[in-house]
N, C-alpha and C positions, 0 to 999 in steps of 0.2 A: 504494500500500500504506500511506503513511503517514496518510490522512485513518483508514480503518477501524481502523486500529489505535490511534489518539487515542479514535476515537465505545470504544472495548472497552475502554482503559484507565479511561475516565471511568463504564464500566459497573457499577452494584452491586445485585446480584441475591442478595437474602436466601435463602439454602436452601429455604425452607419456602414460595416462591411463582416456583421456575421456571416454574412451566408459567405464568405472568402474561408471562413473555419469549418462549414459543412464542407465545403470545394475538398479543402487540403484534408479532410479525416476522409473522405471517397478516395483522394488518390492516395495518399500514404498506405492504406489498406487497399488498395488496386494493387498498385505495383509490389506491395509484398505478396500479393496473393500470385501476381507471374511469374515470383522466383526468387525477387529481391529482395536481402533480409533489410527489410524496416523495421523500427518498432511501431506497429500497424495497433495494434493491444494496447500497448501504454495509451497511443495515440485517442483510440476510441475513452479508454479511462476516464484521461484527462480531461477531454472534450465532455464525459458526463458530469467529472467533478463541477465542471463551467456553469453546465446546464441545471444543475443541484443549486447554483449561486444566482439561476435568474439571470446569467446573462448569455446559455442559448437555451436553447428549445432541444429537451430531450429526444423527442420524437423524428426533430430532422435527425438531430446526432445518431441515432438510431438506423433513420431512411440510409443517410447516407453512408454510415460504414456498410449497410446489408447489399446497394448498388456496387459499393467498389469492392469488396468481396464475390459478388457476384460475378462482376464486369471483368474484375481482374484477375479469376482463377478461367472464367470463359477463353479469355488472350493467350494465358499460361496453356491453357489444353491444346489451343491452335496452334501454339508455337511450337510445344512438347512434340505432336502431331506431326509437324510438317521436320522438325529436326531431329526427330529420333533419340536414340540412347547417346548420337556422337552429343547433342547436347548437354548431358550432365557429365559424362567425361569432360567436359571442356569446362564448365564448371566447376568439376572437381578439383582441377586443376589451380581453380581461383579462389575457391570458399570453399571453409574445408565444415560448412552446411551438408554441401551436397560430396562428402567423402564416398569411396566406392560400399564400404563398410555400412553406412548409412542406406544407400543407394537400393542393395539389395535387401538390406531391411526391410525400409518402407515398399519394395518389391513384392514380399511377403504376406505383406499387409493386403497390398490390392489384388494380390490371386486369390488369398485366404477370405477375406471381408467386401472383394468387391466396391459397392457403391456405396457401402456403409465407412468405408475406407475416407471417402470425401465428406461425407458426412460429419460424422466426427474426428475426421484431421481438423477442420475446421479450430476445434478446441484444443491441439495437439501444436507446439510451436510449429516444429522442424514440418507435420505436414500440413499446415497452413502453407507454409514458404513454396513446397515443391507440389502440392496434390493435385492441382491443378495440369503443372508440365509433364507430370509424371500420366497423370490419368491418361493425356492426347497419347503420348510414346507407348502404352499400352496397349490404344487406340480402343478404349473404352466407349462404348455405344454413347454418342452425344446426349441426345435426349435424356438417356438417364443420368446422364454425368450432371446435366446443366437442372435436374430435380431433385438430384442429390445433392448439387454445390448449391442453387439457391434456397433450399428448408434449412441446409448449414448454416448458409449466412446470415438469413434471417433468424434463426435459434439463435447463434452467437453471438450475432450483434444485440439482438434485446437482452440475450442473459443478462451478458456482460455489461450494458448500456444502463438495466435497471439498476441491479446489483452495487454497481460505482454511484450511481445517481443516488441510490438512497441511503447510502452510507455519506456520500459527500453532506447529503439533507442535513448530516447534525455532524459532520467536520468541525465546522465551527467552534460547536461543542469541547472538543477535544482538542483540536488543532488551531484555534484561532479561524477568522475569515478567512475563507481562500480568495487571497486577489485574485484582476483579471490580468493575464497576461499573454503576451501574442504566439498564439497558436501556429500563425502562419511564419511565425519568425523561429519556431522553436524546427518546424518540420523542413525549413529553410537550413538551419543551422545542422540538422541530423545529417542531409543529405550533403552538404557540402564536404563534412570531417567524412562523409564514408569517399566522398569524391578524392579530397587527398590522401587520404591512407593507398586508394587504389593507384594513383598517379607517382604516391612517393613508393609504391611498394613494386611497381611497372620499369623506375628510372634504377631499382635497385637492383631486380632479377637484370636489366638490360646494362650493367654496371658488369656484374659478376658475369654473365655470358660473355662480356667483351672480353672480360683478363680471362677467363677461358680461354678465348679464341687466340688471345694473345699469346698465353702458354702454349700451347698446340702449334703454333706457328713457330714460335722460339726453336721448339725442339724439335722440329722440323728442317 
């Protein structure tokens, strides 16, 4: 409880552009839903603690984590789909989410549990992140994928949406007010440090490949 409530105190959301905070809780939880580790969860939280303070509306907070979960494990299946297994090999490679170790686990999952597999990955981190690209590379019957990924979304996001809402309701209580603080500046800030870590983590393997190459040529 207390990471969500640090990302909601730091939150500040000018009146006259909430719905910029429904936007960014749909894409945060989109795009962790096609692959990429967001904190998609926290996000929805925090966005409920808000909505517990009167200053959003639980119900969008709700609409729109359940659309970009929906939206964004739909993308993840078509990509999974059109790029196969060489996908999470390539991945694996980059986030070690999706390790081979991992890979054939949650494998298990979806021949053993099928559609129930997306269901409640939904409430599972690791297959929130991949259940989506995994389900397409399976090549899991769409229709039930996309009735099993939206009951998920929607179950998940109201659990989770009330649950945080009505615990935030008496925050106060315990924790003091939770200020309002900017939502879209905090999921600005997540995506940027995950931007450099990849860039400073790209110039380092491409660092060491070079004196590689260099040694190899030396003794040559």
């Amino acid at each position: 409880m207390g990471e969500p409530l640090l990302i909601a105190q730091a939150i500040a959301i000018p009146t006259g552009v909430a719905v910029l905070a429904y936007l960014v809780v749909g894409l945060v939880i989109g795009v962790e839903s096609m692959g990429v580790p967001l904190p998609g969860e926290t996000t929805l939280i925090a966005a409920a603690l808000l909505a517990s303070q009167h200053h959003l509306k639980i119900e969008f907070v709700i609409l729109a984590a359940a659309l970009g979960a929906i939206v964004g494990d739909s993308i993840g299946y078509f990509i999974g789909r059109k790029a196969g297994r060489g996908l999470f090999e390539r991945l694996g490679r980059r986030f070690h989410h999706f390790s081979e170790e991992r890979i054939v686990k949650a494998e298990k999952y979806f021949h053993k549990y099928g559609v129930w597999t997306v269901f409640f990955g939904r409430f599972v981190a690791l297959l929130r992140i991949f259940a989506g690209p995994m389900a397409g590379m399976l090549r899991m019957h769409y229709p039930r994928f996309l009735a099993a990924n939206a009951a998920g979304g929607i179950a998940w996001a109201t659990t989770i949406g009330v649950v945080a809402y009505k615990i935030g309701d008496n925050a106060d209580k315990i924790f003091g007010r939770v200020s309002v603080g900017a939502l879209i500046a905090i999921a600005v800030l997540a995506v940027g440090l995950y931007v450099v870590h990849k860039v400073r983590k790209r110039r380092r393997e491409q660092a060491e490949s070079a004196a590689t190459a260099a040694v190899e040529s030396a003794d040559v």
